[in-house]
N, C-alpha and C positions, 0 to 999 in steps of 0.2 A: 504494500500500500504506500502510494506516496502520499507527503504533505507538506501542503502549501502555509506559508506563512506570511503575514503581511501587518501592517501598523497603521494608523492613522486617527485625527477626529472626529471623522463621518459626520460634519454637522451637517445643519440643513440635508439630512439624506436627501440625494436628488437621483435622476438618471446616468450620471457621470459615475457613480459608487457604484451604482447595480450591473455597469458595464464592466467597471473594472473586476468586479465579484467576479463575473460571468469567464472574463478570462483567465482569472487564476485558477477557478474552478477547470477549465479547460486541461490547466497544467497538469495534472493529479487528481487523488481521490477524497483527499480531507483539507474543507481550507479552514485553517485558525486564522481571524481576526484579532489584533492588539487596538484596542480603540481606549483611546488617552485619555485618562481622570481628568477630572478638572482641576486636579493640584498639580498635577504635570503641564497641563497646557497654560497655568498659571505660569510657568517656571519657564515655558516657552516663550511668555508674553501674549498669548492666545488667550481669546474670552470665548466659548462656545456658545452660544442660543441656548440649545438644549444642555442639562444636564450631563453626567456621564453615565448614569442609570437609565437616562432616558434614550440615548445614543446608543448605548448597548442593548436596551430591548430593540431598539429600531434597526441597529447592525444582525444581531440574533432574528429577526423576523425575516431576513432574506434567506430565498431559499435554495442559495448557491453556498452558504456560511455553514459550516457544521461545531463549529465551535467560536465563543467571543470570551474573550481574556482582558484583562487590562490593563495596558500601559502605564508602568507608574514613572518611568525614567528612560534615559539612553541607551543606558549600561543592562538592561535584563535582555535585551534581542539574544545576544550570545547564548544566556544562559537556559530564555524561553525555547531556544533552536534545538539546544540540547536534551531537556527537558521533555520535550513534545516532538522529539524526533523526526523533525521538521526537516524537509530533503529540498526545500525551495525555499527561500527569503525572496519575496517581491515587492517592489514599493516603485511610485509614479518616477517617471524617468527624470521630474524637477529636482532630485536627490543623488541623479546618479552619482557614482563614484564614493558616495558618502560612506556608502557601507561594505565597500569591496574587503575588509580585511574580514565581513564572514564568512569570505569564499573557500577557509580553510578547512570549515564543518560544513557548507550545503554551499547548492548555486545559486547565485544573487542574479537575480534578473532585476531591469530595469522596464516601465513600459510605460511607454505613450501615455500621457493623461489624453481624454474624453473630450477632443475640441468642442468649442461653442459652450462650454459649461464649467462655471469653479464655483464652491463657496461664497470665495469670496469677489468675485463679480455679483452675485446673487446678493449677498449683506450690502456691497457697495449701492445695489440699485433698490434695495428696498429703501435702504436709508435717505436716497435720492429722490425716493416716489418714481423710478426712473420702469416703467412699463415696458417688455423687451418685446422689439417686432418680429412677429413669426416668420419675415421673409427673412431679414436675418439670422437668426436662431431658431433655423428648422430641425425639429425634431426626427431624426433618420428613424425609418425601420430595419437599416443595417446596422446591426448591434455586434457585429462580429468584431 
């Protein structure tokens, strides 16, 4: 059995997440999600919408996730890798290079974040009142 491992704050769950699920999932057979406490994304400088309980049922209710865990720092990936026997680390390609030195216990993949959709363009335009037009921000049914 392979497994997938990955991290992040899944705020505003949106389409961007579920796609990314969808390809980790592709990788293997079990993907564990790390989705970041709110005392960790404090220590980031990150403020989340949602809670981290609330994040985590919302990560936990996709049905590509077979496990949600939680990030409390930088330093546990190593030890969660090892842990949960984890044969993949993947995270959005904004980070690449960041985490090559786990390539000495699993393979680090890097990928594509989900054009046309972040967070935080999402928080910037609600904050804006900024209403996004569906000619530009068309929603694909190519989800691969």
């Amino acid at each position: 059995m392979k497994t997938i491992i990955t991290y992040g704050t899944f705020d505003l769950f949106h389409f961007g997440h579920v796609r990314l699920f969808k390809r980790l999932k592709k990788l293997g057979d079990k993907l564990i999600v790390g989705v970041s406490t709110d005392e960790f994304n404090a220590l980031k400088g990150k403020a989340a919408f949602f809670n981290f309980q609330q994040r985590q049922e919302i990560v936990a209710a996709c049905k590509y996730v077979d496990e949600v865990i939680a990030e409390n720092d930088w330093r546990q990936k190593r030890n969660d890798i090892i842990r949960l026997n984890a044969d993949i680390f993947a995270i959005g390609d904004d980070w690449k290079g960041k985490f090559d030195d786990l390539s000495d216990i699993c393979n680090v993949f890097y990928l594509e974040r989900t054009q046309q959709i972040s967070t935080t363009e999402i928080k910037n335009n609600l904050a804006n009142r900024v209403v996004p037009n569906p000619i530009n921000h068309p929603v694909s049914a190519n989800i691969a």
